[in-house]
C-alpha positions in Angstrom: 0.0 0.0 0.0 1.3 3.5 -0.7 0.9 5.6 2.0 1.1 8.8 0.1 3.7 10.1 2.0 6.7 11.1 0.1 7.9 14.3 0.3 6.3 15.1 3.8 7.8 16.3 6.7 8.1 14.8 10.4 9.3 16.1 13.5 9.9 12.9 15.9 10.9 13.4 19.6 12.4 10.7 21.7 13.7 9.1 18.4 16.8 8.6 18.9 16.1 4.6 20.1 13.1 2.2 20.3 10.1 3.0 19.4 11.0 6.6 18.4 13.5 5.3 16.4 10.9 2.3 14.9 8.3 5.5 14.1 11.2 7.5 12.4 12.8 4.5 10.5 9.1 3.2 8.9 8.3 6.9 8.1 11.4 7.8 6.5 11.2 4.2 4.5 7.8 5.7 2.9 9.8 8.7 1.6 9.4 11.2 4.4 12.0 13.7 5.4 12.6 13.4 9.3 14.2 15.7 11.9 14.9 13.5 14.9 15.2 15.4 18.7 16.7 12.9 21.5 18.9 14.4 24.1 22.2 12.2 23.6 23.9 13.6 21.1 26.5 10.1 19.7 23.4 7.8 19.9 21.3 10.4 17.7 23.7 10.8 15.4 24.4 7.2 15.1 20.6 6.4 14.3 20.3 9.9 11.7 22.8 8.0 9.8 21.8 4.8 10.1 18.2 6.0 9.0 19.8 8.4 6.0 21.9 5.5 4.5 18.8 2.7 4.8 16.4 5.0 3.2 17.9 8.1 1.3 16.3 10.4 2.8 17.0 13.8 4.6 17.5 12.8 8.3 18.2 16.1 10.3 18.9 15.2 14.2 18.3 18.1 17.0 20.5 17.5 20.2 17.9 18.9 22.8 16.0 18.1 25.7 12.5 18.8 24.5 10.9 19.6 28.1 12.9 22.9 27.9 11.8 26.1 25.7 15.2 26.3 24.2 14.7 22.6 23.0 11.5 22.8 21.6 12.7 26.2 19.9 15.7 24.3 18.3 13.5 21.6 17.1 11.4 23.8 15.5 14.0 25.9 13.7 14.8 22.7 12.3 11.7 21.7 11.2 9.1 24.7 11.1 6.5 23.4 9.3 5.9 19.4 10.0 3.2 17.7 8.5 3.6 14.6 10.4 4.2 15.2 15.0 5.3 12.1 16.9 5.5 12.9 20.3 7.5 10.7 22.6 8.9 10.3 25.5 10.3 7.4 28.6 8.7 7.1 31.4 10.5 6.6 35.1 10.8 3.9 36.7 9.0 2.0 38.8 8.8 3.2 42.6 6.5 3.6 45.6 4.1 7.0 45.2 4.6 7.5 49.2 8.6 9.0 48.1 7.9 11.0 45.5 8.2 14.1 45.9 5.9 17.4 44.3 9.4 18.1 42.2 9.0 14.5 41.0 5.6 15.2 39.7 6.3 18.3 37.9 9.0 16.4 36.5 6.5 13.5 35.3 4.3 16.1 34.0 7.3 18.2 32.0 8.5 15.2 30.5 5.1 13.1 29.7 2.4 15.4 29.3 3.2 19.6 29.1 6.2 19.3 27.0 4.1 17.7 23.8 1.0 19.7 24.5 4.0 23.0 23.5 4.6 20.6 20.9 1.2 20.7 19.3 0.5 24.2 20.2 3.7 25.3 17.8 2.6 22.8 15.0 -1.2 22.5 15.0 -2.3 25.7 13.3 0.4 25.1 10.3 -1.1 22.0 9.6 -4.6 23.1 9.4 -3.4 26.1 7.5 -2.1 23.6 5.1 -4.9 21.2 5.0 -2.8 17.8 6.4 -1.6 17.1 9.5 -1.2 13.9 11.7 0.3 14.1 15.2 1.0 10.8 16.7 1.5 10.5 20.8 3.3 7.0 22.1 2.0 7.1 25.9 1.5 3.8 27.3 -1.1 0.8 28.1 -1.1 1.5 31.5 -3.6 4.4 31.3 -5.7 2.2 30.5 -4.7 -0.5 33.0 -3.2 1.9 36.1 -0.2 0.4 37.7 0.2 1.9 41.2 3.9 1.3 40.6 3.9 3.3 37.8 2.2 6.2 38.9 4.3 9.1 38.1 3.6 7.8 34.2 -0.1 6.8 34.8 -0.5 10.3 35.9 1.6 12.4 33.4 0.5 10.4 30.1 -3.7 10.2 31.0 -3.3 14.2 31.7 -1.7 14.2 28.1 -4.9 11.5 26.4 -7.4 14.0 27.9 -6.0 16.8 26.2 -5.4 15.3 22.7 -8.9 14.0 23.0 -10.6 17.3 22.9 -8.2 18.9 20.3 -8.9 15.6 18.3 -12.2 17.1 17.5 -11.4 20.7 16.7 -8.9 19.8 13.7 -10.2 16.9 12.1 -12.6 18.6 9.6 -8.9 20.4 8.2 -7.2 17.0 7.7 -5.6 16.9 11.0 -5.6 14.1 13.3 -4.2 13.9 16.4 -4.3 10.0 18.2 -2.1 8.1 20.5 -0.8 4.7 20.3 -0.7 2.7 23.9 1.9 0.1 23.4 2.1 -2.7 25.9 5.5 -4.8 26.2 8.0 -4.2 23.8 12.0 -5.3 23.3 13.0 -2.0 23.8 16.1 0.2 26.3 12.9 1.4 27.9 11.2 -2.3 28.7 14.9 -2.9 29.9 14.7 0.0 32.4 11.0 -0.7 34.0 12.1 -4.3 34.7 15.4 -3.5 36.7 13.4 -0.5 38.6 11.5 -4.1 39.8 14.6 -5.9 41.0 14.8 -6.2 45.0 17.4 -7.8 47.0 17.1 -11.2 46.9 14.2 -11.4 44.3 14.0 -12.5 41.3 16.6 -11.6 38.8 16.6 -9.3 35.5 16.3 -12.8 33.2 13.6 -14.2 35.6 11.6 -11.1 35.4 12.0 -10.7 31.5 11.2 -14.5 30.7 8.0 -14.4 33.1 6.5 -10.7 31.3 6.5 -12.4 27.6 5.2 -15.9 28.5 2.2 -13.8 30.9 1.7 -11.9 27.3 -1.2 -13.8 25.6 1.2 -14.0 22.6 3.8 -15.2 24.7 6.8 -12.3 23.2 7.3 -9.4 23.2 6.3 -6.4 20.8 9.0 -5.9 17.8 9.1 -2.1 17.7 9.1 -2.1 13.9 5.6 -3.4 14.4 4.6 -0.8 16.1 6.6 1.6 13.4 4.4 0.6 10.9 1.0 1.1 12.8 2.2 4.7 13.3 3.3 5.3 9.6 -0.5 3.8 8.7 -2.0 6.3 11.2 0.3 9.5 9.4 -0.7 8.0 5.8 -3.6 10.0 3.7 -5.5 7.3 4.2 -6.4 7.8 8.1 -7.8 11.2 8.3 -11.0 9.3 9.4 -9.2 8.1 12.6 -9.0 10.8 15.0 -8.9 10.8 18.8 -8.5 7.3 19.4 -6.3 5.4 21.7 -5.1 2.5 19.8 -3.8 -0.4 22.2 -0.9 -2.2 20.2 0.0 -4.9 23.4 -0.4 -8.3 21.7 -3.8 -8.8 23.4 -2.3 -8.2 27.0 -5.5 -5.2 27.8 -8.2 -7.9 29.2 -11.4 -5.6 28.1 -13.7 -5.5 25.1 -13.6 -1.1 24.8 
């Protein structure tokens, strides 16, 4: 399927590795231009090259942290007028809500939730001025199955859903979507992280933890992030400007509802 996508534009934060990177690489592969923002400057500049030589593209990568003004400035310099938005970002790791502190939730909320609503403030009227526009979130299956452990992310990314929800509905009828993609488990540096915020003394170790997560998965693995690549260059392509303000589960069947 052609995705009609050649020749756009996409400004992708957090896409230096995983799924960032997976968004970026499946975008660029349909002949879209990509400016990449990740705060570690060797690793981004190892993946813009890596992306540039599998896809011939023009890969432009933005050394910034994103939660800042001077970050989100830079990243838009490079790339003022996006047609395509993926907003991304890690979460912390696990912990006990009873010792975090108010400076730990403001943090949360910079990082998960404030920072990409700037994001879609500075982007969203250009693309309805223009007529296309997709902006993609990656938040996380847990706001719709809260982990207490995982509060500080629980709290910070449903903040964020609410708010793309009811901007959702104000762009759509100018070819602008806005949607976010919940992933569950995937082989990813961040899946890596979560699980060794779990290890305890004595407990069970990394291997132990990471073997029991994909055989409790009802496909018994873990996601592959190019699969979820692909689901977010579907939801950029012209041909899902009827999908707006959905939050699209990609878990391998992990959330136990039916809505």
């Amino acid at each position: 399927m052609d995705l009609g996508l050649r020749g756009k534009r996409a400004l992708l934060s957090g896409a230096s590795r995983g799924l960032g990177r997976a968004c970026a690489l499946a975008l660029a592969t349909e002949g879209v231009d990509v400016t990449i923002v990740a705060r570690t400057r060797d690793v981004l500049e190892r993946t813009a090259s890596e992306i540039r030589a599998a896809t011939g593209v023009t890969v432009t990568p933005v050394a910034g942290d994103i939660t800042t003004k001077e970050g989100r400035s830079a990243a838009i310099a490079a790339c003022p007028e996006p047609d395509i938005l993926l907003n991304n970002a890690d979460g912390p790791v696990p912990g006990d809500f009873r010792q975090w502190t108010r400076d730990d939730w403001i943090a949360a909320l910079d990082s998960m939730m404030l920072a990409h609503i700037e994001m879609m403030r500075l982007t969203v009227d250009g693309m309805m001025d223009r007529g296309f526009g997709r902006i993609v979130n990656i938040v996380s299956r847990s706001v719709k199955v809260p982990q207490l452990e995982l509060g500080l992310s629980n709290g910070a990314r449903s903040g964020l859903v609410g708010f793309a929800g009811g901007l959702a509905r104000q762009t759509v009828h100018r070819n602008v979507t806005v949607n976010n993609l919940l992933p569950g488990i995937f082989d990813s540096d961040a899946q890596k992280r979560h699980i060794e915020g779990m290890l305890e003394p004595g407990g069970k170790t990394f291997e132990q933890h990471w073997r029991e997560r994909a055989a409790a998965n009802p496909s018994k693995r873990y996601g592959d992030p190019k699969e979820l690549g692909a689901y977010c260059a579907f939801l950029c392509s012209v041909h899902a400007g009827y999908i707006t303000g959905q939050n699209l589960v990609i878990d391998g069947g992990s959330y136990p509802g039916a809505f």
